[in-house]
C-alpha positions in Angstrom: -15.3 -40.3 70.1 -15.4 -39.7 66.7 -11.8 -40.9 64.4 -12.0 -37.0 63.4 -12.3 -35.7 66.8 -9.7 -38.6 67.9 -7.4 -37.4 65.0 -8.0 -33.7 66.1 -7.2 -34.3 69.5 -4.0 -35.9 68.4 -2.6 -33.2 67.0 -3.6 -30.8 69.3 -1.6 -33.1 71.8 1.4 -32.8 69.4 0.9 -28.7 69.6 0.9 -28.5 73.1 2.9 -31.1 74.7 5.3 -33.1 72.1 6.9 -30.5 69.6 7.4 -27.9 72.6 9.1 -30.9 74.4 11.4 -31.6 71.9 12.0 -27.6 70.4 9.7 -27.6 67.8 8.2 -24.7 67.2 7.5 -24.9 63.6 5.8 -28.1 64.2 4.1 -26.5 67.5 2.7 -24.3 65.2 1.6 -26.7 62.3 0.3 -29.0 64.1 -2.4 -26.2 66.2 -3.1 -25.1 62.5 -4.1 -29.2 61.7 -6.2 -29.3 64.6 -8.6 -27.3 63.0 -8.6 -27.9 59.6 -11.2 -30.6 58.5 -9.5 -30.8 55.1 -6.0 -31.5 56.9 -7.2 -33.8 59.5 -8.6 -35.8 56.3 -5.8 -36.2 54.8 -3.8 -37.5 57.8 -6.4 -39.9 58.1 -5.2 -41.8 55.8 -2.4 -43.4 57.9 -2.1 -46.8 58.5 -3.6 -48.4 61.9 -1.0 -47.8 64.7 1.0 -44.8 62.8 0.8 -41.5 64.8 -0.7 -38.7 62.5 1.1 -35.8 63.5 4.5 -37.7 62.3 2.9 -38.9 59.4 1.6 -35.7 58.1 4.3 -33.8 58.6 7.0 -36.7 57.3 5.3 -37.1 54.2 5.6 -32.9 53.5 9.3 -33.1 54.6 10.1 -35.7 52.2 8.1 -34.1 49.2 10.1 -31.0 49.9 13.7 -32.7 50.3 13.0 -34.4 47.0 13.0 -30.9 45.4 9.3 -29.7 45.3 9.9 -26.2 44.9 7.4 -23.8 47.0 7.5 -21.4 49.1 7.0 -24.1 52.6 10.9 -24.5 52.1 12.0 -21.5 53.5 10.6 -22.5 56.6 12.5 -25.7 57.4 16.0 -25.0 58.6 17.6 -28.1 56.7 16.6 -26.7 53.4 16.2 -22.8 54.4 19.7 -22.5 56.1 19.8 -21.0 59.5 17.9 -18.8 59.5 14.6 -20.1 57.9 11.8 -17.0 57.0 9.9 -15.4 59.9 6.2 -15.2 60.6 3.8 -17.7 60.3 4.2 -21.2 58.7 0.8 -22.6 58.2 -0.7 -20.7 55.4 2.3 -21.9 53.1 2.0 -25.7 54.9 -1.7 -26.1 54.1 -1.5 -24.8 50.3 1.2 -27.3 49.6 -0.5 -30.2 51.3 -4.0 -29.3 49.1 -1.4 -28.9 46.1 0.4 -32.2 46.6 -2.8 -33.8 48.3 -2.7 -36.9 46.1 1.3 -37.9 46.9 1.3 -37.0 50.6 -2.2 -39.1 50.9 -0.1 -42.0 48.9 3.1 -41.1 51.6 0.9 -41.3 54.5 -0.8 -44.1 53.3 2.3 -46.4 52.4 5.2 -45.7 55.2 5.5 -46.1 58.6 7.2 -43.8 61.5 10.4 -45.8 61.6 12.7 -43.4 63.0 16.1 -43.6 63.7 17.5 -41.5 66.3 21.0 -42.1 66.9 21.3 -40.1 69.9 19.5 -42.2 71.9 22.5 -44.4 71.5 23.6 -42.2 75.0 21.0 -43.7 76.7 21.3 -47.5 75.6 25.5 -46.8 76.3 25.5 -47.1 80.2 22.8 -49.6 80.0 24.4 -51.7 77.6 27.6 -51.2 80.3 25.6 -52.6 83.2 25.1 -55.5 81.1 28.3 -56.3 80.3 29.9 -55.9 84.0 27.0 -58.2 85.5 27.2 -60.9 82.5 31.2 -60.6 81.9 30.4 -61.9 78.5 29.8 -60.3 74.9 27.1 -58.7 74.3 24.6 -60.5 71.6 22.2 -57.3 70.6 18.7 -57.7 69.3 17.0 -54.9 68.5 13.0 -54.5 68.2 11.8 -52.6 66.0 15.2 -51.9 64.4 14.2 -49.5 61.4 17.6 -49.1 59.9 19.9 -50.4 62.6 22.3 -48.0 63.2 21.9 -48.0 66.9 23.1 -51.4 66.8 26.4 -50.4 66.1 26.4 -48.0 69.7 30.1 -48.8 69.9 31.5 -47.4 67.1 30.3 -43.7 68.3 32.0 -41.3 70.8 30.3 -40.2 73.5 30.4 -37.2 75.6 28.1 -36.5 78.9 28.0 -33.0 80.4 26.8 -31.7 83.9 25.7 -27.8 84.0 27.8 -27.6 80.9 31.1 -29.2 81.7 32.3 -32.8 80.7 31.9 -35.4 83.1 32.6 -38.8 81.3 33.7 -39.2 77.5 33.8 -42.6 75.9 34.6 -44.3 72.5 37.1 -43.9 70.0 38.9 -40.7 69.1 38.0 -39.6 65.7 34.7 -41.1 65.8 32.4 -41.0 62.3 29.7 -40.2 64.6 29.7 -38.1 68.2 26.9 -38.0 70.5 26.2 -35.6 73.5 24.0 -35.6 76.5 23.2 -33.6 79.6 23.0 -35.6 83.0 20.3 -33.9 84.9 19.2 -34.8 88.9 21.1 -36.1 92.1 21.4 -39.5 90.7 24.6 -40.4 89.0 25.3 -42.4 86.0 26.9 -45.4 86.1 30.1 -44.8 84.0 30.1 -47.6 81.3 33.4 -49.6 81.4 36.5 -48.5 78.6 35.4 -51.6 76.4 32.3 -53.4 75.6 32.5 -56.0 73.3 29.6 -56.9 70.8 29.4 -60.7 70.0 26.2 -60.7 67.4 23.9 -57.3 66.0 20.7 -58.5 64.8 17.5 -56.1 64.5 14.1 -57.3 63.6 11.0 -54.6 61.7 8.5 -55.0 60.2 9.5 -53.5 57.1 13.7 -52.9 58.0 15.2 -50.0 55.8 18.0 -50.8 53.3 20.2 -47.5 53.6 21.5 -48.5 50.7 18.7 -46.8 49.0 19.0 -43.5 48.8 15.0 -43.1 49.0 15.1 -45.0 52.3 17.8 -42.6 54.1 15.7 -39.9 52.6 12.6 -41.3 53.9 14.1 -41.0 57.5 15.4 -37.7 56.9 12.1 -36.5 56.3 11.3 -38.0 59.7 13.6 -35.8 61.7 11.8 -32.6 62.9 12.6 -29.4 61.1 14.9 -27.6 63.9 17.0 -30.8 64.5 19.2 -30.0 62.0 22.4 -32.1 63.9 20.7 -35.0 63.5 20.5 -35.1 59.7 24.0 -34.8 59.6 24.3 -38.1 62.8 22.1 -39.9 60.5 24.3 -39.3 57.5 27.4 -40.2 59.3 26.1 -43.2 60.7 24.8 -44.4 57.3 28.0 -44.6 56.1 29.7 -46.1 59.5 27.0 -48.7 58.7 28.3 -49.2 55.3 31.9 -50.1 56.9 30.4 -52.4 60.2 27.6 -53.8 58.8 24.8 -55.5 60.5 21.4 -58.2 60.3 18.4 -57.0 59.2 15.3 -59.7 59.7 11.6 -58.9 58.3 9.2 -59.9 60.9 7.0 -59.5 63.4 8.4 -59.4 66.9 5.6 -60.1 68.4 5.5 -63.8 66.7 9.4 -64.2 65.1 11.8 -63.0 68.4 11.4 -66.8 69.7 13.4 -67.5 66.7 16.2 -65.3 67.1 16.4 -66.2 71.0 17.3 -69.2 70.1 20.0 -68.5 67.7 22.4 -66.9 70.2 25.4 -68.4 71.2 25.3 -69.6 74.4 28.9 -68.3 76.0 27.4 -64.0 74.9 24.9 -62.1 76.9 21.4 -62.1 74.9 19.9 -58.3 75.2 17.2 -57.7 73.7 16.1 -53.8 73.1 14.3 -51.2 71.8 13.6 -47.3 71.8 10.2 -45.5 71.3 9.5 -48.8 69.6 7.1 -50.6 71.6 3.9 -48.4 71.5 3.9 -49.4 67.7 3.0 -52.7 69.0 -0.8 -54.2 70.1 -1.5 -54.9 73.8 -1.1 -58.5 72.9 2.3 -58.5 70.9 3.7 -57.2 74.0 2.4 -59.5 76.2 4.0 -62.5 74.0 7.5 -60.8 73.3 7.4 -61.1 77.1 6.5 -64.3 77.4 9.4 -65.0 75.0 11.8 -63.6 76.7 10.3 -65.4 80.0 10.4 -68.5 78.3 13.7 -68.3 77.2 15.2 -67.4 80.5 14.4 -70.9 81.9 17.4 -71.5 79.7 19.9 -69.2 80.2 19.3 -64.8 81.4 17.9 -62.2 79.1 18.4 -59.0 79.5 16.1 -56.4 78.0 17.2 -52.6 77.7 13.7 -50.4 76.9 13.7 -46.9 76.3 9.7 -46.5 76.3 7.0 -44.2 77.5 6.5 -41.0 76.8 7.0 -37.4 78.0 9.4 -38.5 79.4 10.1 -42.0 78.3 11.9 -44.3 80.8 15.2 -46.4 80.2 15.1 -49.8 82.6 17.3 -53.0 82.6 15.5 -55.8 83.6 16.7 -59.0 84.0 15.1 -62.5 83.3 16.2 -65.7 84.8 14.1 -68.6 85.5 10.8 -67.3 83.8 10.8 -64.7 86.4 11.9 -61.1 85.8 13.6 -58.0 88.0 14.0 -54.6 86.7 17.3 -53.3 87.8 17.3 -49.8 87.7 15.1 -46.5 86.2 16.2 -43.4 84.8 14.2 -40.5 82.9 15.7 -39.5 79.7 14.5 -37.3 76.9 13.1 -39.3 74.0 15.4 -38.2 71.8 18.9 -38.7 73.7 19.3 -35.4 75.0 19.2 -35.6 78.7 19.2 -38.6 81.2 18.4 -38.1 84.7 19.1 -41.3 86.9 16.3 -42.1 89.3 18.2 -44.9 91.1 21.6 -45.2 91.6 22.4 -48.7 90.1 26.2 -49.0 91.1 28.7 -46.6 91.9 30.8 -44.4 89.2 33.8 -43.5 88.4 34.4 -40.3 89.3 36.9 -39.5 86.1 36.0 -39.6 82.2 36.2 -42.7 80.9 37.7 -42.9 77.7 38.7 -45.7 74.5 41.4 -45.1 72.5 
């Protein structure tokens, strides 16, 4: 298979399976119109090994238009449109400003990377991270792979609410809350209901290239990573910027795949080491995966690791497996949306409160 055909195929993928998956229809319809445009597919092309296209592409246009490039594309995106973005077809106006601005969005393409920061997914890493705690009875010590910005390192500082067919089940975190996150509980299974307090020893993440938020081109860099109807999550990423500026956190440079030993061994030894990471891991080669395992096998011969992953796709899974002794157990499985927005528990791993659960 050709790299055009390969490229072609992945955004034909995006059209038909990922953007309706996560209510995009604007980049549903974008991404069919890439499919078959040579001059298009070209460009994307330009990404750099292991960077999804589609993402790329469509980030790099985002940003362009954000920054201020006045054209007629804009009306189409929600976030700059208003509510009610212009009706009929999107592509026409897409593909003239990509030819226009063909030079910067190659560069765009070219120089970033897909480092997206969903907050929401923090709903998914909450009863996880809750497991953890009851089974370790110790502060948690969070590292997170593939951290981009590290704002889901600070989970705790956010309210949470769960809902079942539309009614609340279980709300947690503090009232008045910078940042409040929702999600639907779907299937038979039932959530374990994450205890009132969870207490964070350590937050370290580790990137390749970790974003300063600091800079306003960096937090505008991952807005332009947030799809066009998702306009909630511009304002979560906004609100957790600034809860970062107030509870900050470690940043490292690195490769996972070669530096996580390091930070492993950095942990004090009375808090509960979890490593994690969401839609992070497919970023990494066969091979880097196989050794951040065989760190955190390797450390477990000196005291348990315990790794939260929210990885797959369509849907990803969230698991909790546990490492002790070089050996390792997965605990549990549930489905979840890759974005946060709905969990559905495959396995029931204890049982739950049947009342909300809340932090004052």
């Amino acid at each position: 298979m050709s790299a055009h055909t390969e490229l072609g195929d992945a955004f034909d993928r995006f059209a038909r399976v990922e953007a309706p998956d996560l209510d995009s229809p604007t980049y549903a319809e974008l991404a069919a119109g890439v499919a078959e445009d040579d001059e298009l597919l070209a460009l994307a092309a330009h990404r750099q090994p292991g960077q999804p296209a589609p993402n790329m592409l469509f980030g790099a246009v985002q940003y362009l238009l954000l920054r201020g490039s006045g054209h007629p594309l804009a009306a189409h995106y929600p976030i700059l449109s208003g509510p009610e973005p212009m009706r009929g077809p999107a592509f026409p106006a897409f593909r003239a400003f990509c030819l226009e601005h063909r030079d910067r969005v190659a560069e765009l393409i070219a120089t970033r990377r897909t480092q997206t920061q969903v907050v929401r997914r923090c709903t998914c890493l909450l009863p996880a991270f809750g497991l953890v705690y009851r089974g370790a009875a110790a502060p948690l010590a969070l590292i997170d792979v593939g951290a981009s910005a590290g704002l889901n390192l600070n989970f705790d500082r956010y309210a949470y609410r769960y809902l079942r067919a539309g009614s609340e089940v279980l709300r947690w975190g503090k009232r008045g809350a910078r940042v409040e996150l929702e999600a639907d509980l779907r299937g038979s299974g039932t959530m374990p209901a994450p205890p009132p307090e969870i207490p964070v020893a350590s937050r370290e993440g580790i990137d390749l290239n970790p974003i300063d938020l600091a800079d306003p081109d960096e937090l505008l860099w991952l807005r332009a990573l947030i799809w066009p109807e998702h306009v909630e999550r511009h304002a979560q990423l906004v609100d957790a910027a600034a809860e970062l500026r107030d509870s900050p956190i470690r940043l490292h440079r690195g490769d996972a795949s070669r530096d996580l030993s390091h930070l492993l061994e950095r942990v004090p030894a009375d808090a509960a080491l979890v490593v994690y990471s969401t839609i992070a891991l497919y970023q990494i080669p066969a091979e880097g995966r196989r050794r951040i395992r065989a760190a955190l096998e390797a450390r477990s011969r000196e005291r348990p690791v315990w790794q939260v992953a929210l990885e797959g796709a369509h849907p990803p899974s969230l698991t909790l497996t546990t490492y002790r002794n070089g050996s390792a157990e997965t605990d549990f499985t549930a489905r979840a949306s890759p974005h946060g927005w709905w969990i559905e528990w495959e396995v029931r791993a204890e049982p739950a409160a049947g009342t909300a659960c809340v932090r004052a």
